[in-house]
Structures are given as structure tokens and as C-alpha cells.
C-alpha positions in Angstrom: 11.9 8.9 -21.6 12.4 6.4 -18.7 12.7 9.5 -16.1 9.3 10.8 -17.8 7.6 7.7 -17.4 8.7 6.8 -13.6 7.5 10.8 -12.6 4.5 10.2 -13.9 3.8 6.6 -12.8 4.9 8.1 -8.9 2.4 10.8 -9.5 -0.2 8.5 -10.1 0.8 6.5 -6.9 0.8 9.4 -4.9 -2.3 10.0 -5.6 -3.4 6.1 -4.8 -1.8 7.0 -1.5 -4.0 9.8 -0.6 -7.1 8.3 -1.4 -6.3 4.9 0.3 -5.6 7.2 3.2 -8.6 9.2 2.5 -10.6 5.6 2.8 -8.9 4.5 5.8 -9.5 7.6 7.7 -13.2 8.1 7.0 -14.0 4.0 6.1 -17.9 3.3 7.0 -16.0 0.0 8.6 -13.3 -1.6 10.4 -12.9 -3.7 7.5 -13.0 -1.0 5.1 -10.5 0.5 6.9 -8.1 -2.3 7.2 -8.2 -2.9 3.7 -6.9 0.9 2.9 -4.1 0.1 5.4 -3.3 -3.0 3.4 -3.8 -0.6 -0.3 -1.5 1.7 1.7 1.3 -0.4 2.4 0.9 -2.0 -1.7 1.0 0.9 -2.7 4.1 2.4 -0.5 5.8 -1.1 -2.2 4.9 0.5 -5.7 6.6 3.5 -4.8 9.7 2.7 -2.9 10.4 0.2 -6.6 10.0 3.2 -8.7 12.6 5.9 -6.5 14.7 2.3 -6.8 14.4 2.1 -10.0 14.9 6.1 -10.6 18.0 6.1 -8.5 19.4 2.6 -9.5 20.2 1.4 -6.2 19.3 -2.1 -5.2 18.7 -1.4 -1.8 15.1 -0.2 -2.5 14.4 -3.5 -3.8 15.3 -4.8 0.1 13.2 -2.1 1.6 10.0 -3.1 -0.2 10.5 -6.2 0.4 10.6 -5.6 4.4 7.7 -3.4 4.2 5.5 -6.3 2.4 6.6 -8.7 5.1 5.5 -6.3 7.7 2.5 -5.7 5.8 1.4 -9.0 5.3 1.7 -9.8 9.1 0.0 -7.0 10.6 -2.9 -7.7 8.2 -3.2 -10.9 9.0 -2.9 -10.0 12.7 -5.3 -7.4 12.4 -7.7 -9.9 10.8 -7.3 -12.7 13.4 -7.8 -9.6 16.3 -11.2 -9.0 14.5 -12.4 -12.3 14.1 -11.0 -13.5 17.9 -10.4 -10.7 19.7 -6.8 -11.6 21.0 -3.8 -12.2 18.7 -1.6 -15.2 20.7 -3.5 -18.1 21.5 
């Protein structure tokens, strides 16, 4: 039942996936687009939890965890590169 649910949960993230991808390919706006990046890496997170959770392995749990570090800083770069234009002050 557990293996049913996490096949179908993926599925649905998948598909989260390619329409955050869809958005941040043809986003009206910068802004637009960097918030599909950002759904992109959330929902990346999501998935790498679930093939942890499917396989049992704890090491997943470490890889999310890098990727919503990395996340969170190129977002926030990203943002300050909009609103500045440079990065390093």
C-alpha cells in the first residue's frame, strides 16, 4: 500500500516538475521565471524524499537537504542581481 501511495505521489510530482519547467521556460517575466526555478528546486526536494523514502536509505534525506541550501542561495542571489544588478557589494 506504502509502494502504491509513493508511485503515485512521484507521479504527481513529476508532473509539478514539468509544468514549473513549462513556466519557467515560457514565464511572461523574469520574476515569473525565477519563481518556477525556485518551484523547481521544491519540488526536486519532494521527490528526492519520496525515492528516499521508497528505497530506505537516509542518504536522500542529505541530498535534499543540499539541494534546498543551494536553492535557497541562488534565489536569493538571483533576487538581489535583479534588484542591484551585481551580487558582491
Amino acid at each position: 500500500m506504502l509502494n502504491t501511495a509513493l508511485l503515485l505521489v512521484s507521479i504527481m510530482i513529476a508532473l509539478a516538475l514539468l509544468l514549473s519547467l513549462w513556466r519557467l521556460i515560457q514565464g511572461p517575466s523574469i520574476a515569473d521565471r525565477i519563481l518556477a526555478l525556485d518551484t523547481l528546486y521544491i519540488n526536486s526536494i519532494a521527490l528526492i524524499i519520496i525515492l528516499g523514502m521508497y528505497m530506505g536509505s537516509p542518504l536522500y534525506f542529505e541530498a535534499a537537504l543540499l539541494i534546498a541550501l543551494l536553492g535557497f542561495v541562488s534565489t536569493a542571489a538571483l533576487c538581489k542581481y535583479l534588484l542591484r544588478g551585481d551580487i558582491i557589494e
